[in-house]
N, C-alpha and C positions, 0 to 999 in steps of 0.2 A: 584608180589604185587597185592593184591587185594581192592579196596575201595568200602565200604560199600555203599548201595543205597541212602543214606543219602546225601552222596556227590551229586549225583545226581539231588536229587531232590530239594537241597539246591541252585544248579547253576539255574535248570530252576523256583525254586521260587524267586531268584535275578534278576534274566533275565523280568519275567513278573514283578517286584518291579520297575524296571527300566525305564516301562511303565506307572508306575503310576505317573501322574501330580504332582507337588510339592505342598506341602503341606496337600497331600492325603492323605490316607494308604488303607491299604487291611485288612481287620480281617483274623484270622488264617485259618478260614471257610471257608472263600471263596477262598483264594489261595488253601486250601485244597480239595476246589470242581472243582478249575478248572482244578488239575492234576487226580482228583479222586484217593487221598491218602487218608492213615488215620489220621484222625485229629490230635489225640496226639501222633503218631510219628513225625507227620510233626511239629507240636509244640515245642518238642525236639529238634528238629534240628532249628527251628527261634531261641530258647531261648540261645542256642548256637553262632549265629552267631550275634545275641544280644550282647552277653559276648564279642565277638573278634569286634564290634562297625563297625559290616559292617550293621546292619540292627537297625532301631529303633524302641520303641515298641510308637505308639501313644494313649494316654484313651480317653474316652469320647465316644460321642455315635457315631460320624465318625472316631471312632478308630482304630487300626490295626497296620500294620508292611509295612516300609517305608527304602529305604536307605539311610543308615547316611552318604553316601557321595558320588557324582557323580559314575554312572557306568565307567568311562573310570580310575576312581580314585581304583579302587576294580577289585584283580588280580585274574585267579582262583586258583594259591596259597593260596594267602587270604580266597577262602572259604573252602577249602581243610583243610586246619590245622587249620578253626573254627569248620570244624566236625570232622575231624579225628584226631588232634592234631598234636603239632610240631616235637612228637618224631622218632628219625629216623627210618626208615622201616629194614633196616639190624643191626642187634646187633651180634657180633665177641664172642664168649668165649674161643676164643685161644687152639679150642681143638687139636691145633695142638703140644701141649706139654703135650699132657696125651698119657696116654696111654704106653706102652712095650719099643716105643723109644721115649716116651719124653723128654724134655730139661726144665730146667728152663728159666724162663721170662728172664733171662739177659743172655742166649744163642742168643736172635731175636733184631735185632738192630730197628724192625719197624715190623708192624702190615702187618700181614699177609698178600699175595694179593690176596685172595680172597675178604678179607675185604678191600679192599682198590680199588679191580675195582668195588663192590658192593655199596661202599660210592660215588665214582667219577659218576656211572652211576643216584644213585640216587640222587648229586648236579646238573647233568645236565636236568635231571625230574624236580626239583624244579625250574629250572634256567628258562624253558619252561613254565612252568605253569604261572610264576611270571611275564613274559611275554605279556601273553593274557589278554587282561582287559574284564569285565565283556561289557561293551558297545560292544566290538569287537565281542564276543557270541552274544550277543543281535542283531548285524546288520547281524552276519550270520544265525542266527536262521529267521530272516525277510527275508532273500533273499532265502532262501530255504524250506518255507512254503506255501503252493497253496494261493492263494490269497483270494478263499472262505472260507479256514479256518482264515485267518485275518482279515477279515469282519465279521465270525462269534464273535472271539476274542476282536473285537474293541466294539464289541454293548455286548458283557459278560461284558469286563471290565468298560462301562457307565452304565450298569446296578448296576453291584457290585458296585461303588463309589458313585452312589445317594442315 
């Protein structure tokens, strides 16, 4: 399975949201500069995770994008299937009844097991994911960052928020 960079960069634009004071926000621009993405992809992906109500959009002129509800509340399930969606990663087309010796459908009393160790492996992905809250990223991302890039970060993000 492959997920898109979007994923990505969705987690560590939640992660630094998560840093922002309540009541804040962050405009698209500036979280967009502090990964050095491109603006309207990354826009894409807030507008996104907008829709799944993990992020809010704030107007006004201290406007921006904030989370709609505590990091330890927001799983990285949760942002995974606001950017990739909920649909499952393996899809079965039974081709094991085509073909020279196939059988009709009501030869197989249950779905294949291929498909069936591919759905189990990928509930327990999901089960993992759903798991880890965004606050828990957030505290490991702090404890394994040099301490001069956090200082440079903390006086980024006083800057971005006045």
């Amino acid at each position: 399975m492959k997920l898109s960079e979007g994923v990505e960069w969705a987690i560590h634009a939640c992660a630094l949201l998560a840093a922002v004071p309540p009541r804040a926000a962050l405009p698209t621009r500036k979280l967009a500069e502090f990964f050095d993405l491109p603006l309207a992809y990354l826009a894409k992906h807030l507008q996104r995770l907008s829709n799944a109500g993990i992020v809010i959009a704030r107007k006004g002129p201290r406007g921006g994008y904030a989370l709609a509800r505590p990091a330890r509340e927001i799983s990285l399930l949760d942002i995974v299937e606001a950017i990739e969606g909920r649909s499952p990663c393996f899809s079965c087309t039974e081709i094991r009844r085509r073909g020279p010796s196939g059988a009709p459908a009501t030869a197989y009393r249950r779905p294949c097991g291929i498909a069936r160790a591919m759905w189990k492996a990928e509930k327990a992905w999901r089960a993992e994911l759903a798991r880890v809250s965004l606050r828990e990223i957030q505290a490991m991302g702090l404890a394994e960052t040099p301490a001069a890039q956090v200082k440079k970060a903390t006086a980024w993000m006083e800057t971005a928020l006045s």
